[in-house]
C-alpha positions in Angstrom: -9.7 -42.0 -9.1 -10.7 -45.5 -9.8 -12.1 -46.9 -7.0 -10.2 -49.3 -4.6 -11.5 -52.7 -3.7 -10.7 -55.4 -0.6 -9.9 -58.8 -2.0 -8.4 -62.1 -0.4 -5.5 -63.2 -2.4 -3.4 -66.4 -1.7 -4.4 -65.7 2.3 -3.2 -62.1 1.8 -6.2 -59.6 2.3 -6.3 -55.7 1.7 -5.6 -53.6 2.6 -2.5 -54.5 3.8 0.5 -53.3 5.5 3.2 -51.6 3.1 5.6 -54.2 4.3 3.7 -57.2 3.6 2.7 -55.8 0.5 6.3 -56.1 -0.7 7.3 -59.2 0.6 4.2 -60.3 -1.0 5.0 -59.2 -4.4 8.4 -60.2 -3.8 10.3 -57.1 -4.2 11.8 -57.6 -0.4 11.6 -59.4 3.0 9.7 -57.4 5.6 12.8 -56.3 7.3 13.9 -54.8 4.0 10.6 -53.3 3.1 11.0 -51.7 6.8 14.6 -50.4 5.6 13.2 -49.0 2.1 10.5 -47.3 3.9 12.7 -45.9 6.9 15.1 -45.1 3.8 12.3 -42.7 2.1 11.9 -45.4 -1.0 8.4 -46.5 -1.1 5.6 -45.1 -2.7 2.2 -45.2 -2.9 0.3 -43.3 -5.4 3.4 -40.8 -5.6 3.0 -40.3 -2.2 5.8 -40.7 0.5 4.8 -43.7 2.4 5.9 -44.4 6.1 6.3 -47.4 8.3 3.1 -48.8 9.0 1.6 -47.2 5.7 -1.7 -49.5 3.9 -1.8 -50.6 0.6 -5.1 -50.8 -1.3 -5.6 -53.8 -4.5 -5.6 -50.8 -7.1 -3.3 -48.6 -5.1 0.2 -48.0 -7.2 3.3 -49.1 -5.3 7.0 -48.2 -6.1 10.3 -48.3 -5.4 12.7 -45.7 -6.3 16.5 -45.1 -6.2 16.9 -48.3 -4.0 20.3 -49.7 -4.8 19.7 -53.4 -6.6 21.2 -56.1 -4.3 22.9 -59.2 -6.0 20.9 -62.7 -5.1 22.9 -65.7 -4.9 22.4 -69.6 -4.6 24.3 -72.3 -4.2 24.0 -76.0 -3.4 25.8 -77.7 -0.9 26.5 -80.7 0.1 26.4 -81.4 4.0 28.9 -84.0 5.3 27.4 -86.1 7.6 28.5 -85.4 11.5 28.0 -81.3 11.5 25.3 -79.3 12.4 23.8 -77.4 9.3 26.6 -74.4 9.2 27.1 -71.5 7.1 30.5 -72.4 4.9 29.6 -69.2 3.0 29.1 -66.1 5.1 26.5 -64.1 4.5 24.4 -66.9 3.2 22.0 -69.1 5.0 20.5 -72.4 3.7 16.7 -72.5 3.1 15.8 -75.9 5.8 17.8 -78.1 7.3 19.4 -81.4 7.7 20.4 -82.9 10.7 23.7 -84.0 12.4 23.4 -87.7 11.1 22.1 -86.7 8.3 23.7 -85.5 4.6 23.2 -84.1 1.3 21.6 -81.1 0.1 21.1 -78.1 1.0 20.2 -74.8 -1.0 22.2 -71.4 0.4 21.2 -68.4 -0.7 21.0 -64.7 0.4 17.4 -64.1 -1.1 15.2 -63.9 2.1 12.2 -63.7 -0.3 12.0 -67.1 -1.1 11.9 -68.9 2.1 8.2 -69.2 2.7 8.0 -70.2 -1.0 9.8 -73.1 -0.4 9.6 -74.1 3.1 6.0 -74.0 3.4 4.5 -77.2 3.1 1.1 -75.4 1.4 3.6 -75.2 -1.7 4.1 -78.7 -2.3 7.6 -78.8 -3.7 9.8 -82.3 -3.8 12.5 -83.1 -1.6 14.2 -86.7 -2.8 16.0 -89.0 -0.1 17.9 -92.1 -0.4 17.5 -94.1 2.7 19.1 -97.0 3.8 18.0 -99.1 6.6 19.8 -101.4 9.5 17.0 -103.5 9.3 15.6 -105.4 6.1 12.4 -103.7 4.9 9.1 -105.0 5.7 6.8 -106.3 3.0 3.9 -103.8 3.9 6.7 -100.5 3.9 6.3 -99.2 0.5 2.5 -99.5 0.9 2.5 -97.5 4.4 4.8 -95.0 3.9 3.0 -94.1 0.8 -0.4 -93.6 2.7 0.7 -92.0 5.4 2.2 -92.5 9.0 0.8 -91.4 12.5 3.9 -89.8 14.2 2.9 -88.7 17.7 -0.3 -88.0 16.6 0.3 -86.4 12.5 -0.5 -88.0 9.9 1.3 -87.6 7.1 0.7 -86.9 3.4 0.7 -88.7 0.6 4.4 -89.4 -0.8 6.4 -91.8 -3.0 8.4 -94.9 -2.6 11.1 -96.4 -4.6 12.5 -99.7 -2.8 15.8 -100.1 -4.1 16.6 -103.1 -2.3 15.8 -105.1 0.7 17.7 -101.8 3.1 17.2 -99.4 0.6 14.6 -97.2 -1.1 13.8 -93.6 -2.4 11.7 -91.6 -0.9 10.1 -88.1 -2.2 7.9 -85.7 0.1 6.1 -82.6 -0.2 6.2 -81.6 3.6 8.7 -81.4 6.0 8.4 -82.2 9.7 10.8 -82.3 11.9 13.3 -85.4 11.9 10.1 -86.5 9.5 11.9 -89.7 7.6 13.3 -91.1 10.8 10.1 -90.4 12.8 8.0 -92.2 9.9 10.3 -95.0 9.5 10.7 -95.5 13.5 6.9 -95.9 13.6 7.0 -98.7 11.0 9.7 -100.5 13.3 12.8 -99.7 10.4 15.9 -97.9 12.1 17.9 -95.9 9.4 21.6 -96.0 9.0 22.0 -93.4 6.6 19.5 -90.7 4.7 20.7 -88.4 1.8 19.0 -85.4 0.5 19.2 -86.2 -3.4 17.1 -83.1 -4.8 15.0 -79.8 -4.0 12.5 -79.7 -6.8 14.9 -79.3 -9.8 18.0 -78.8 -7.9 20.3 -82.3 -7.8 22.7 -83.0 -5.4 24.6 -85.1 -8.6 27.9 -85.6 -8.3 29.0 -82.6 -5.9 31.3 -84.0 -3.1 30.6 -83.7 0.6 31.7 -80.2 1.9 31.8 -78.9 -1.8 29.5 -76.0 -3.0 28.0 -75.4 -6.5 26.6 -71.8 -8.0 23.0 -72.3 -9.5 22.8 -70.6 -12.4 21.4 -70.4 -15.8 18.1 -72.5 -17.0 18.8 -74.5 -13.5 18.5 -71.3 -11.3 15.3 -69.9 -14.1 13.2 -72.9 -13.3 13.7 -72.7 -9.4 12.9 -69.4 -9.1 9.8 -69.3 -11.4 8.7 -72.3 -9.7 9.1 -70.3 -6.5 6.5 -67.6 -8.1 9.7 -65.3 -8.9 9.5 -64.3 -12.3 12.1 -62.7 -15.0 10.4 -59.1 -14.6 10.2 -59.5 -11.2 14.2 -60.2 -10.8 14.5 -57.5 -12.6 13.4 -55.1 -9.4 15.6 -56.9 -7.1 16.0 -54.3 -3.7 
């Protein structure tokens, strides 16, 4: 029996609840790791595991007879004047927009992903175009690229495109809350509109307000394995 170690990986330590351990890996969410166990599906070293079960780093985990479950995402584009809504039912989108806001969003059924993307340790682009009531200070650009003290946070690093005297590009890495209007409302600029653009490779493009689009092919490849989901790991989809 070779013999089993504890390491920290990626802020995940070992042992580790059975649970954990497959949202980890990305086989499940928690809640469905809960339902495979409860379901007498899980494994560990070819024995029966139960709810609360510990995984070891050399411990073998698997999955048997689960029925595979079909993962889906689309990309929407959110009219300005709603609340972010569900227009396809049983799908939610991974972060928001607000009311005033429109533009992206990514919908999807694949609760595995969500951390990936939403957590700011992950550092993946979001691209707004923002226009302002206001013409743009000289020192904007400069400020907004170094960071802004909103109540307190100081934001990270991000990039500025000024389009014109009321309008520029912005990309982030993070996402606060109402984070665009609460930088640009510290550097005295009050926004008339903001558009989500892009979600790391996913584009917005040409797809009208309301509409929805399937990602799919090399689009959908990219985001995933971006997202740390590879090919063999779609392959054990539960």
């Amino acid at each position: 029996m070779p013999k089993k170690t504890f390491k920290e990986v990626s802020g995940n330590s070992y042992p580790m609840r059975i649970n954990k351990y497959l949202a980890f890996k990305k086989i499940s969410t928690r809640r469905g790791a809960d339902l495979l166990v409860e379901n007498k599906k899980v494994f560990i070293n070819d024995k029966l595991a139960v709810l609360g079960s510990k995984v070891l780093e050399l411990d073998k985990v698997e999955v048997r007879g689960a029925k595979q479950k079909e993962y889906k995402y689309f990309a929407y584009n959110k009219p300005v004047g709603i609340e972010t809504g569900f227009p396809k039912e049983g799908f939610f989108p991974l972060g928001r927009l607000d009311k005033n806001s429109h533009g992206l969003l990514i919908l999807t059924n694949d609760g595995r992903i969500t951390d990936s993307l939403l957590n700011p340790k992950y550092f993946h682009e979001k691209e707004y175009t923002v226009r302002t009531s206001n013409k743009l200070r000289g020192s904007f650009k400069q400020k907004m690229e170094t960071g802004v003290n909103i109540e307190g946070y100081i934001t990270k690093k991000c990039k500025v495109k000024i389009i014109n005297d009321f309008t520029f590009r912005i990309i982030l890495t993070e996402g606060k809350k109402h984070q665009i209007r609460r930088m640009c409302s510290a550097l005295f600029q009050e926004i008339a509109d903001l558009k989500r653009e892009r979600i790391m490779n996913i584009k917005l493009g040409n797809l009208k307000p309301g509409a929805l689009r399937e990602i799919k092919g090399e689009e959908l490849d990219t985001f995933l394995e971006t997202l740390g989901l590879t090919p063999s790991l779609r392959e054990r989809l539960f």
